[in-house]
C-alpha atoms as a printed R data frame, in Angstrom:
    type eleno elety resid chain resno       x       y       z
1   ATOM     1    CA   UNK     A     1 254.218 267.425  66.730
2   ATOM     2    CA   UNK     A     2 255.463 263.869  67.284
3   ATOM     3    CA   UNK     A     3 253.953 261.425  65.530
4   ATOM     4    CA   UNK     A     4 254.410 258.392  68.634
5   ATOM     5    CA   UNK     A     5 252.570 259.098  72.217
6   ATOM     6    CA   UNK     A     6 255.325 257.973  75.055
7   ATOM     7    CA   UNK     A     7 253.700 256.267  77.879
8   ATOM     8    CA   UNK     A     8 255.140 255.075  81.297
9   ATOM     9    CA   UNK     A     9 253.258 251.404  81.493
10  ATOM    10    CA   UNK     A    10 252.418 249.117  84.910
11  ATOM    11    CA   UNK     A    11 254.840 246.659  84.283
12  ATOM    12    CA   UNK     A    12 254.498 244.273  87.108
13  ATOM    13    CA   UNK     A    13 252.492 244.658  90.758
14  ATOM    14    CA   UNK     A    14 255.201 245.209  93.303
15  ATOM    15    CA   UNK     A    15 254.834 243.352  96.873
16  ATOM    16    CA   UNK     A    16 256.623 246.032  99.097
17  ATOM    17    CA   UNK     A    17 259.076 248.703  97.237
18  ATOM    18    CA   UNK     A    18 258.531 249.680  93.737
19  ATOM    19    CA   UNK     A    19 261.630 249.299  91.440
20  ATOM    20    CA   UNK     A    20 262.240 250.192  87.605
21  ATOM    21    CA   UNK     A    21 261.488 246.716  86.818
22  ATOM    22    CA   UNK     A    22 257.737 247.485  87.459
23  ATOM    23    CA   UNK     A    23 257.380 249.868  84.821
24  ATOM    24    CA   UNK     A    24 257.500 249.845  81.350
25  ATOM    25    CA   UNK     A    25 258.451 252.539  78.467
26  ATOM    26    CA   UNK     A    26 256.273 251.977  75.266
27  ATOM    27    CA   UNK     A    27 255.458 254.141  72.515
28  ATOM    28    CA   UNK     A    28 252.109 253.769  71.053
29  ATOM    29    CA   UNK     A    29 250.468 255.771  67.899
30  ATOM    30    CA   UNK     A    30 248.907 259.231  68.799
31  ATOM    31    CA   UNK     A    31 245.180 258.763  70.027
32  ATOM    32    CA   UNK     A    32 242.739 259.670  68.244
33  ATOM    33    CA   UNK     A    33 239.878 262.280  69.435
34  ATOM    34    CA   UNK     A    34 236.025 262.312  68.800
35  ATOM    35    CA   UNK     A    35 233.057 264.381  69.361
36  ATOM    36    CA   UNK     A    36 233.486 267.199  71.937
37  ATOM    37    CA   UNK     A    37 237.181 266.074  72.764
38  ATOM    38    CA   UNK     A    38 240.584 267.157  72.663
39  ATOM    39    CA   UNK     A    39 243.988 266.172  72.309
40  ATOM    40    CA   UNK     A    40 246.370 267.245  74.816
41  ATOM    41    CA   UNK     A    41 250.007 267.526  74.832
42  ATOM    42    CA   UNK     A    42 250.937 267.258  78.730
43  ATOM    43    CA   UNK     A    43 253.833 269.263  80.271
44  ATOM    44    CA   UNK     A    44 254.216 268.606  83.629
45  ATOM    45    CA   UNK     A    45 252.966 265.006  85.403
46  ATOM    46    CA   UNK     A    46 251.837 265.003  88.773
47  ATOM    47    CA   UNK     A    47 253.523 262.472  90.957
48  ATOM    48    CA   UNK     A    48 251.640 261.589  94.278
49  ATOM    49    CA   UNK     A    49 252.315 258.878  96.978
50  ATOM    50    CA   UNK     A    50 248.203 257.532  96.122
51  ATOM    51    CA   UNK     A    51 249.722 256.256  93.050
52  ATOM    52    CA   UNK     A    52 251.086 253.642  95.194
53  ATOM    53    CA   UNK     A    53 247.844 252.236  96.111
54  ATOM    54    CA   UNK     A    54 246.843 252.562  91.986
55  ATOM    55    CA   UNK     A    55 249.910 249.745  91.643
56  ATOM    56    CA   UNK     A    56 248.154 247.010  93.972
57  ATOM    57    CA   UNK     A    57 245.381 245.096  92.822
58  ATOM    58    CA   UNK     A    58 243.134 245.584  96.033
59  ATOM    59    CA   UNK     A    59 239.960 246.829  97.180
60  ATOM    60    CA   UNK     A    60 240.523 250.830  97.769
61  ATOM    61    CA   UNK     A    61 238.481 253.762  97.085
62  ATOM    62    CA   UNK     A    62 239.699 253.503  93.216
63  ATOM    63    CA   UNK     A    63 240.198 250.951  91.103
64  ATOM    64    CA   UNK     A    64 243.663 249.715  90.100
65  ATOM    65    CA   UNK     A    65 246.289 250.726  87.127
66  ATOM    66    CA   UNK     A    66 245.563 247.078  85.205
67  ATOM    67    CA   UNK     A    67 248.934 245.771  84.229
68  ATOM    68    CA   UNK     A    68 249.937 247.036  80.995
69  ATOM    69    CA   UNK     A    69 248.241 249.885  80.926
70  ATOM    70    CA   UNK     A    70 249.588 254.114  81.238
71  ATOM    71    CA   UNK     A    71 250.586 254.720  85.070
72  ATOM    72    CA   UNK     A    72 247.746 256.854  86.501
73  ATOM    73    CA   UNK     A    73 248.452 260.316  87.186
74  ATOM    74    CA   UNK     A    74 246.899 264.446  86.852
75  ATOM    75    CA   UNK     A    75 248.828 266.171  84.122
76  ATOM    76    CA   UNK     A    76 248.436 270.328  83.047
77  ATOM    77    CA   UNK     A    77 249.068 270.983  79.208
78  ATOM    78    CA   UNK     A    78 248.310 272.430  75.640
79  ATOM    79    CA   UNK     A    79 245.481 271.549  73.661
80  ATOM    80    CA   UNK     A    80 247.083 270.675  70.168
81  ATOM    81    CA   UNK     A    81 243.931 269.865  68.394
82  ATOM    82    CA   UNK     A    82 240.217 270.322  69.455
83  ATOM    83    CA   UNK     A    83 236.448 269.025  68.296
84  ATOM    84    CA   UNK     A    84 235.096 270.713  71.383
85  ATOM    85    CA   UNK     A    85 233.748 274.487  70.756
86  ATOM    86    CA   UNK     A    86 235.097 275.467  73.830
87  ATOM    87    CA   UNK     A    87 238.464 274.459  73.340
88  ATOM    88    CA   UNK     A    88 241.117 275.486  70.892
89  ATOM    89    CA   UNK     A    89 244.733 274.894  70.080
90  ATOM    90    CA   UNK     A    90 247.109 276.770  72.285
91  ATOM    91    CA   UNK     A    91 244.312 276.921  75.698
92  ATOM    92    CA   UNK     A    92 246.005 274.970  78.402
93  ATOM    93    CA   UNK     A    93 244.309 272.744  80.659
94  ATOM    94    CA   UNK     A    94 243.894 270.547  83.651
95  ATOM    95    CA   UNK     A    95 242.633 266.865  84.024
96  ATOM    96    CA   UNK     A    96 244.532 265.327  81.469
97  ATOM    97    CA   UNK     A    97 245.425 262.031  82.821
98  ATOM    98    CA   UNK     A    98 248.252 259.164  82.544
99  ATOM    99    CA   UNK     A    99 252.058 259.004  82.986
100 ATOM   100    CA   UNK     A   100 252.240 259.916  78.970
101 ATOM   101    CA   UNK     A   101 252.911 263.016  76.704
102 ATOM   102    CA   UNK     A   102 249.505 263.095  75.108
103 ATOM   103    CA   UNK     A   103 246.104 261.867  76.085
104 ATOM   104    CA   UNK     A   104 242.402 262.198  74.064
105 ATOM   105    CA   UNK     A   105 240.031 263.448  76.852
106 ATOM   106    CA   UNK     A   106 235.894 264.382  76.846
107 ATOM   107    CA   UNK     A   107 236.012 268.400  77.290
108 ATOM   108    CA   UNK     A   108 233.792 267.962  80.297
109 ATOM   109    CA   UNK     A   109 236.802 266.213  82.040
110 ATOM   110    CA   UNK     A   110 239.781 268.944  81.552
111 ATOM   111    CA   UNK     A   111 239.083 272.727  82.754
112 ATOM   112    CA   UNK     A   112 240.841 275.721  81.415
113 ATOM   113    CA   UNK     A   113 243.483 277.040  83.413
114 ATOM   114    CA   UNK     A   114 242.826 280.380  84.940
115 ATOM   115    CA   UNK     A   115 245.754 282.988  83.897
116 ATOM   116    CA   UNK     A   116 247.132 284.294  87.796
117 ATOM   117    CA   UNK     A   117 249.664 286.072  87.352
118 ATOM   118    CA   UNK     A   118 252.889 284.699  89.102
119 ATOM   119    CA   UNK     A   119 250.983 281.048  89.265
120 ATOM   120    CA   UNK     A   120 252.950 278.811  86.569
121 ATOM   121    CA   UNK     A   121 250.736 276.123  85.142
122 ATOM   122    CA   UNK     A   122 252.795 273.544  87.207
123 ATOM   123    CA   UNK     A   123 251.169 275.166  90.217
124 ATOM   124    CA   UNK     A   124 247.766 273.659  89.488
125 ATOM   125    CA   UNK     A   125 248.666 269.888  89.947
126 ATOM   126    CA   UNK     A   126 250.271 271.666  93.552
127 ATOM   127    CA   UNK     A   127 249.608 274.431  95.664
128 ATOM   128    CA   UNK     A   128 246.415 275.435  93.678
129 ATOM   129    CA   UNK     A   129 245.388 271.648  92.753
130 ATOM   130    CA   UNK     A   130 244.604 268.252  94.178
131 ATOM   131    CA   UNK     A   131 247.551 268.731  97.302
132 ATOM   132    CA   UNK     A   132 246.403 272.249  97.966
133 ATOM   133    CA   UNK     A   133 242.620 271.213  98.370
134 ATOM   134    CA   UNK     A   134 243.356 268.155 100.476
135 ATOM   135    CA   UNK     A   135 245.137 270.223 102.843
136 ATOM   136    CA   UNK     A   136 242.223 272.906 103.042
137 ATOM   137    CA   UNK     A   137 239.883 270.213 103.468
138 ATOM   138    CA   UNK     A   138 241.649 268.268 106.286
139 ATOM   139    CA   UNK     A   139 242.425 271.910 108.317
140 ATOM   140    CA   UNK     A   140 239.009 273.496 107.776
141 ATOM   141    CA   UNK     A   141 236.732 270.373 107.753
142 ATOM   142    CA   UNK     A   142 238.025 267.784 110.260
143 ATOM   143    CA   UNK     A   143 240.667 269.491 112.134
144 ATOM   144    CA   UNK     A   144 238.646 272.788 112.344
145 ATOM   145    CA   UNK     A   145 241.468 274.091 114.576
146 ATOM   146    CA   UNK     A   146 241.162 277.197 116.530
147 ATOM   147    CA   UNK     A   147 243.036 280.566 117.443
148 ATOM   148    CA   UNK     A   148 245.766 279.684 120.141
149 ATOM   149    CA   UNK     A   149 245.695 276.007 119.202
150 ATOM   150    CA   UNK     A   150 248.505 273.851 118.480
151 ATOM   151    CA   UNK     A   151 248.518 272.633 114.971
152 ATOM   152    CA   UNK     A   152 250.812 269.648 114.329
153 ATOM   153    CA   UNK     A   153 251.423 268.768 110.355
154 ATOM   154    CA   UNK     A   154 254.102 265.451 109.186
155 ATOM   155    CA   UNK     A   155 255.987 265.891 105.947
156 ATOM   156    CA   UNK     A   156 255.295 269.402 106.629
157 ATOM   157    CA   UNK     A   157 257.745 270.775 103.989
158 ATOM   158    CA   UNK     A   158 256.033 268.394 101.326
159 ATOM   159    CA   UNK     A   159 252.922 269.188  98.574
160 ATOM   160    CA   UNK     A   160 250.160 268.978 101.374
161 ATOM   161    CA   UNK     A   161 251.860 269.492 104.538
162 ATOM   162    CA   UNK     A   162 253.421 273.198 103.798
163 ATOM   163    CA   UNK     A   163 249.905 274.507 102.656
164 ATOM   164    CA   UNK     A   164 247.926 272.803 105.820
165 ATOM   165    CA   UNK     A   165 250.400 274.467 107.723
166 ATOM   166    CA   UNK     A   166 249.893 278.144 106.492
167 ATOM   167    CA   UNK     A   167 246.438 277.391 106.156
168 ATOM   168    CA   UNK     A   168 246.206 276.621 110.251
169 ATOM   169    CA   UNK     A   169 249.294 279.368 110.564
170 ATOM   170    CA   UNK     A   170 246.189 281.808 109.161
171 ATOM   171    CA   UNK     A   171 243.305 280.321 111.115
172 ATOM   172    CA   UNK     A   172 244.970 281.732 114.385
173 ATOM   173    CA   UNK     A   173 246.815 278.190 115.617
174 ATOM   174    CA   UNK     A   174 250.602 277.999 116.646
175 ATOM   175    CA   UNK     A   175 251.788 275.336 113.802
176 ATOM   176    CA   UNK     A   176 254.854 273.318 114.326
177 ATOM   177    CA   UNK     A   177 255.479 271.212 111.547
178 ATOM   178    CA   UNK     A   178 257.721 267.759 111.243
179 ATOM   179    CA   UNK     A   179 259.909 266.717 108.807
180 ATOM   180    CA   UNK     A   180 263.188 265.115 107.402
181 ATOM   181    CA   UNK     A   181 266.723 266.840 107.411
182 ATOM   182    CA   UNK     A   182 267.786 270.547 108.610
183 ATOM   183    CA   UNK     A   183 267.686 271.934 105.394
184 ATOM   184    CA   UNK     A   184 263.477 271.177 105.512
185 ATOM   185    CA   UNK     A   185 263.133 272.228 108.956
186 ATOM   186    CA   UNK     A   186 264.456 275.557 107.760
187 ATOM   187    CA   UNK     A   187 262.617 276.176 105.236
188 ATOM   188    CA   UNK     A   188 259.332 274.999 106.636
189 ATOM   189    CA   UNK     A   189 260.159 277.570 109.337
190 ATOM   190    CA   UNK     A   190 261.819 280.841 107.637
191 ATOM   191    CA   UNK     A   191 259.860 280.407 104.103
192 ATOM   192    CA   UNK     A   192 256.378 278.888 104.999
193 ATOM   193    CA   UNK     A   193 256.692 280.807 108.737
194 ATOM   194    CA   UNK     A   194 255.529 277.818 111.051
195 ATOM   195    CA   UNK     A   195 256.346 278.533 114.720
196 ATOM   196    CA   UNK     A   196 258.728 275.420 114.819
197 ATOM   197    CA   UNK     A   197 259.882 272.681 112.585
198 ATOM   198    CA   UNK     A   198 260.817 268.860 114.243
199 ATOM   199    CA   UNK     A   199 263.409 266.837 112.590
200 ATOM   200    CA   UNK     A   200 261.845 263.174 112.885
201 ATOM   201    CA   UNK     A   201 265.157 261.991 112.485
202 ATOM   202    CA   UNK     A   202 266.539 262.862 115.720
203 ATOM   203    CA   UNK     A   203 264.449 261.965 118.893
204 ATOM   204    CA   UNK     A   204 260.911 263.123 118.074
205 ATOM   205    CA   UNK     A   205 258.980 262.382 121.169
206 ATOM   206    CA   UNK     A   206 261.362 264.762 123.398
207 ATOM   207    CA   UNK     A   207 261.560 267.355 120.665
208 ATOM   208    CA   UNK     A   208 257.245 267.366 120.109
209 ATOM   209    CA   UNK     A   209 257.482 267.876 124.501
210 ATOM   210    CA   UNK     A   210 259.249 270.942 124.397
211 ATOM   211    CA   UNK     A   211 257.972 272.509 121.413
212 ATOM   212    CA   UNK     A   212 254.305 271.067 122.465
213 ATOM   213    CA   UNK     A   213 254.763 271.147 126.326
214 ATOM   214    CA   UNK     A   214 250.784 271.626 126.434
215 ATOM   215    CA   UNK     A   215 249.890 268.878 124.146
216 ATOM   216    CA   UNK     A   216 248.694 268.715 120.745
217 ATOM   217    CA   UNK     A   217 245.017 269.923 119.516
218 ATOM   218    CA   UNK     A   218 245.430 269.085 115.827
219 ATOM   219    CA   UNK     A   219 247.743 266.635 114.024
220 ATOM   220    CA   UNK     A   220 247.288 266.673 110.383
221 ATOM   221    CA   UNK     A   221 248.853 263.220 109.678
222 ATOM   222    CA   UNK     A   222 250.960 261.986 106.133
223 ATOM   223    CA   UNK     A   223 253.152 259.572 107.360
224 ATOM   224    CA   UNK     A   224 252.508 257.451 110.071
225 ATOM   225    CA   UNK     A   225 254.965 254.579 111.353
226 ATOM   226    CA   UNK     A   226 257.177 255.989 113.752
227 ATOM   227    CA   UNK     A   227 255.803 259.975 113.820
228 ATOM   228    CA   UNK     A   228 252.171 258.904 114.383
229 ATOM   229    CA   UNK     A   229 253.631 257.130 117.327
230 ATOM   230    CA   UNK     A   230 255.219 260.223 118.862
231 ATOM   231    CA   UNK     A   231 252.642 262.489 118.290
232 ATOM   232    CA   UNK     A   232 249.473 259.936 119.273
233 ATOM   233    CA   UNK     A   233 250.245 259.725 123.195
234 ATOM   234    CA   UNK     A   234 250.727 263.684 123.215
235 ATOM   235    CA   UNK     A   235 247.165 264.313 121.790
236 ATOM   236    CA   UNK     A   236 245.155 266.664 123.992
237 ATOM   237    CA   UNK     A   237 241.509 266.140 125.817
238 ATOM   238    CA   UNK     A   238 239.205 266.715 122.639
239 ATOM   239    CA   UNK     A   239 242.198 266.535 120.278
240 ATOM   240    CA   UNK     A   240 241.399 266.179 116.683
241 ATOM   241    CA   UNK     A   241 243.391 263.781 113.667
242 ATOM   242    CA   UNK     A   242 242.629 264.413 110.082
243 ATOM   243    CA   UNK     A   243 244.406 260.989 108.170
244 ATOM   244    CA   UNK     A   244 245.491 262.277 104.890
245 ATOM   245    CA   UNK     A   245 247.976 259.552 104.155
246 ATOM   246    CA   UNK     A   246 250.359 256.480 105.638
247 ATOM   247    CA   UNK     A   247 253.411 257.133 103.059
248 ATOM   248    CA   UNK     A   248 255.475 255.121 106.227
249 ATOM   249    CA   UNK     A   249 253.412 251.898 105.714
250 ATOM   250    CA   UNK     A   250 252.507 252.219 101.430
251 ATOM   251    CA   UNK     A   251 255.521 249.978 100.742
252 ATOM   252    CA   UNK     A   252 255.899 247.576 103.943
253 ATOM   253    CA   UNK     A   253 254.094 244.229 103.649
254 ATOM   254    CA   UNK     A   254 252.211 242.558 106.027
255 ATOM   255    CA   UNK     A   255 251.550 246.119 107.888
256 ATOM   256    CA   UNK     A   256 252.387 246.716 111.290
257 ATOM   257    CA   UNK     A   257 250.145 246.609 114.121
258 ATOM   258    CA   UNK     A   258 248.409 250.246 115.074
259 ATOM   259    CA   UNK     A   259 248.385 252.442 117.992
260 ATOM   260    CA   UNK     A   260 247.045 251.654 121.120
261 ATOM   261    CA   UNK     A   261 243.167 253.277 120.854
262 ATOM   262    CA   UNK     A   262 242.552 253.568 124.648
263 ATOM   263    CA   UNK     A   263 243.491 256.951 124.568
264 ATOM   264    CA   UNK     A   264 240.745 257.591 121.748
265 ATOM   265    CA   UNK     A   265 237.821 257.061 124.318
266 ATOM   266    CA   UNK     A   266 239.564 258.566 127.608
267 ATOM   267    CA   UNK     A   267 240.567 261.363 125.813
268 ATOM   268    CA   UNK     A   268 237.758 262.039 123.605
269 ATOM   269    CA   UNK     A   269 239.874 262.375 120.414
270 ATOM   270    CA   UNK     A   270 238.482 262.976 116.928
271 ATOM   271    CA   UNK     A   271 240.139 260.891 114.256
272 ATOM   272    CA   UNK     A   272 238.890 260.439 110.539
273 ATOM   273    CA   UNK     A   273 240.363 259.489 107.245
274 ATOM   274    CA   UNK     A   274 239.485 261.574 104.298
275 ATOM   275    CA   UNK     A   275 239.895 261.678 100.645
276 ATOM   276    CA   UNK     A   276 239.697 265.149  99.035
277 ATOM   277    CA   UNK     A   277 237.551 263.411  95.872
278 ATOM   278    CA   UNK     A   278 234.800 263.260  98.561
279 ATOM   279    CA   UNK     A   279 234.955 266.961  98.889
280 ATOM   280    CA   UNK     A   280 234.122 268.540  95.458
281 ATOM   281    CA   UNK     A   281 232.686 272.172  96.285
282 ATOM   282    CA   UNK     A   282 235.952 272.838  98.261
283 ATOM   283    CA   UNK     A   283 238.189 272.601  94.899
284 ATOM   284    CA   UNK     A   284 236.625 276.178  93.351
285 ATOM   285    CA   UNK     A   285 236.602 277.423  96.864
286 ATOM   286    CA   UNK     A   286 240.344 276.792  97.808
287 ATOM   287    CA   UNK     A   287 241.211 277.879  94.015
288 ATOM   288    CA   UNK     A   288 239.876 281.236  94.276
289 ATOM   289    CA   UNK     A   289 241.067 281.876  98.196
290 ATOM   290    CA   UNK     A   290 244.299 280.358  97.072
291 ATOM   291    CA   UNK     A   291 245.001 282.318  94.071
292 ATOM   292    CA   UNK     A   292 243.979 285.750  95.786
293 ATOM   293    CA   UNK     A   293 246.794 284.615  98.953
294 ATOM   294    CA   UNK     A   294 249.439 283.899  96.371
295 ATOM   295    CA   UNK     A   295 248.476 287.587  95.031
296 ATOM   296    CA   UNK     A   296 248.713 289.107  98.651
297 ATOM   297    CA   UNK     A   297 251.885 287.563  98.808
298 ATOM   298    CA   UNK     A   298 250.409 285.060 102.142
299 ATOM   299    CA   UNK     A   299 251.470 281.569 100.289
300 ATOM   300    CA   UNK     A   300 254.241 279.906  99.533
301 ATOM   301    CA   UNK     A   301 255.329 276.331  97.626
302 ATOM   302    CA   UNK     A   302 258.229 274.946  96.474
303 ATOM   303    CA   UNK     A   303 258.465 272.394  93.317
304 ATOM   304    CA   UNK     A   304 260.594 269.612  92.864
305 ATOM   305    CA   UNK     A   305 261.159 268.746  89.307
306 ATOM   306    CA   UNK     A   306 262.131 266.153  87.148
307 ATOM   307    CA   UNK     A   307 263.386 266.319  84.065
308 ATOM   308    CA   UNK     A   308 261.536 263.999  81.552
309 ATOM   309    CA   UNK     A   309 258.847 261.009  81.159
310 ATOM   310    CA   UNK     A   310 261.269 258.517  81.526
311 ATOM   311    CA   UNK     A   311 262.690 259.443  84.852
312 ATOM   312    CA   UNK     A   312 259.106 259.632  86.413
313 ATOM   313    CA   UNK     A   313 259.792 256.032  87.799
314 ATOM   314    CA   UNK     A   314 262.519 257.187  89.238
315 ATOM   315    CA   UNK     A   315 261.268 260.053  90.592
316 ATOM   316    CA   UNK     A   316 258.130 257.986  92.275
317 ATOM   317    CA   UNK     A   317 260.110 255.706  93.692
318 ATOM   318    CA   UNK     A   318 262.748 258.693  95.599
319 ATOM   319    CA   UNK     A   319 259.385 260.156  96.481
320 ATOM   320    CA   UNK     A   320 258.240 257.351  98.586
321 ATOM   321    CA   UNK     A   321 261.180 257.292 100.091
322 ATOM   322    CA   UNK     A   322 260.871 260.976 100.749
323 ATOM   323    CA   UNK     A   323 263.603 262.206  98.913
324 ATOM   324    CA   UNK     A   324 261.763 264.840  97.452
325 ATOM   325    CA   UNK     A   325 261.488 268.727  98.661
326 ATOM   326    CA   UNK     A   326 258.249 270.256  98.102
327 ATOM   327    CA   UNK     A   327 255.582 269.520  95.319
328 ATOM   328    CA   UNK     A   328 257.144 266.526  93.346
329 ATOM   329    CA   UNK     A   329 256.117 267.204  89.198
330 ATOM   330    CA   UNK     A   330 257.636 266.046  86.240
331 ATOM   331    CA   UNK     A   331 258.323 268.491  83.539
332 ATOM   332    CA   UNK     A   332 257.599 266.392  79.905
């Protein structure tokens, strides 16, 4: 075991697009663990457009990364040395936190990582983790689609998008999902099995009439900027939108003006922001019916990995970009 702890560092606050120079490489001593904790050696960081956010020092629904200290991120690895009973060295984890190789955590904050067999530990910061439970939250609690509905997902080949999609593709709904580049539209279509897949390169609002030529009842929404403005006037009477995230708008400063609501009240849409933290019963819940679809074969993910802490920053930065494909992780 390494005597230093590697940590990625918030260098500097960054007004519009992150670049390396706002993060920092330092090594620091390992930490040290008390009463009931453990030490954790991570292998594989969880890289997540919210991070953004975690780089400005504004009012959100979390506080800040302060400058100078470890990058905030989820992380799965082996416990290396434990003063909790119900830990020992060897039992990997979830919850560790930080852009680092090791971090000293309270046992009541990590949990044991159920052995599924074909489920690599990686798969809990994805499919079966934080991105898989937002997107059974936003489908089964505010979009609440039904059977013969159209189901409309952005960045539908990404972390959250593919799972909302088979999760509506399940409930009954015809999904058609949008994303970047042929080689995403294919896969969201022959791999995940969505009805259709838009590229929002080419010209979306023609493409979302003829695939959606009765409207849209459910968007899931990622991105915003330009897709939320195709798919808004194409909303149907009683449509619903579940706001996930605005990856379009996390690096543009000052942001641009919305939508035009008017359609909200003559159409009698549904729209409402979540955050999955605000939903904490539905984590065991989409575990277990998650785990027992990836058994029956019914789910499907796809993991984009990075090689190393020290190209995380690098990785973050393609990611809000959208240069990743599928569940971006970093292997450490």
């Amino acid at each position: 075991m390494t005597e230093q702890n590697r940590r990625i560092l918030l260098k500097a606050r960054p007004t519009g697009r992150p670049g390396p120079e706002h993060f920092e490489l330092a090594e620091t001593p390992l930490p040290e663990i008390g009463k009931n904790e453990v030490l954790v050696r991570h292998r594989f960081l969880s890289l997540d457009p919210y991070m953004r956010g975690r780089m400005d020092d504004s009012a959100s629904y979390s506080a800040p990364v302060k400058l100078g200290e470890v990058m905030e991120g989820e992380c799965v690895g082996e416990v290396v040395e434990s003063r909790n009973p119900a830990f020992a060295p060897g039992d990997w984890v979830g919850g560790a936190r930080g852009w680092q190789l090791y971090s000293a955590a309270p046992g009541h904050t990590v949990q044991k990582l159920p052995g599924v067999e074909g489920v690599p530990p990686s798969a809990y910061l994805g499919v079966l983790g934080m991105p898989g439970t937002t997107a059974w939250v936003g489908v089964t609690e505010i979009g609440q689609p039904r059977p013969g509905e159209t189901f409309v997902v952005a960045a539908a080949s990404g972390a959250v998008g593919g799972v909302a999609g088979q999760i509506a593709k399940a409930m009954g709904c015809r999904v058609v999902g949008i994303a970047g580049g042929a080689e995403k539209c294919r896969y969201v279509t022959e791999e995940l099995g969505f009805d259709a897949c838009l590229d929002h390169r080419g010209d979306l609002g023609a493409q979302l009439d003829e695939a959606c030529p009765g409207g849209i009842d459910v968007y899931f929404e990622n991105v915003g900027g330009a897709v939320q403005e195709a798919v808004f006037p194409r909303m149907r009477d009683f449509g619903r939108i579940a706001f996930c995230g605005m990856v379009a708008g996390y690096n543009v400063r000052p942001l641009p003006p919305g939508p035009n609501l008017t359609s909200v009240v003559r159409k009698r849409l549904r729209l409402q922001g979540f955050i999955v933290s605000d939903h904490p019963r539905a984590w065991a819940t989409w575990r277990e019916r998650g785990a027992a679809w990836i058994r029956a074969g019914k789910l499907r993910w796809k993991e984009d990995v990075a090689e190393g802490l020290e190209n995380a920053p690098d990785a973050f930065i393609g990611l809000l970009e959208g240069k990743n494909f599928g569940k971006l992780v970093v292997k450490l």
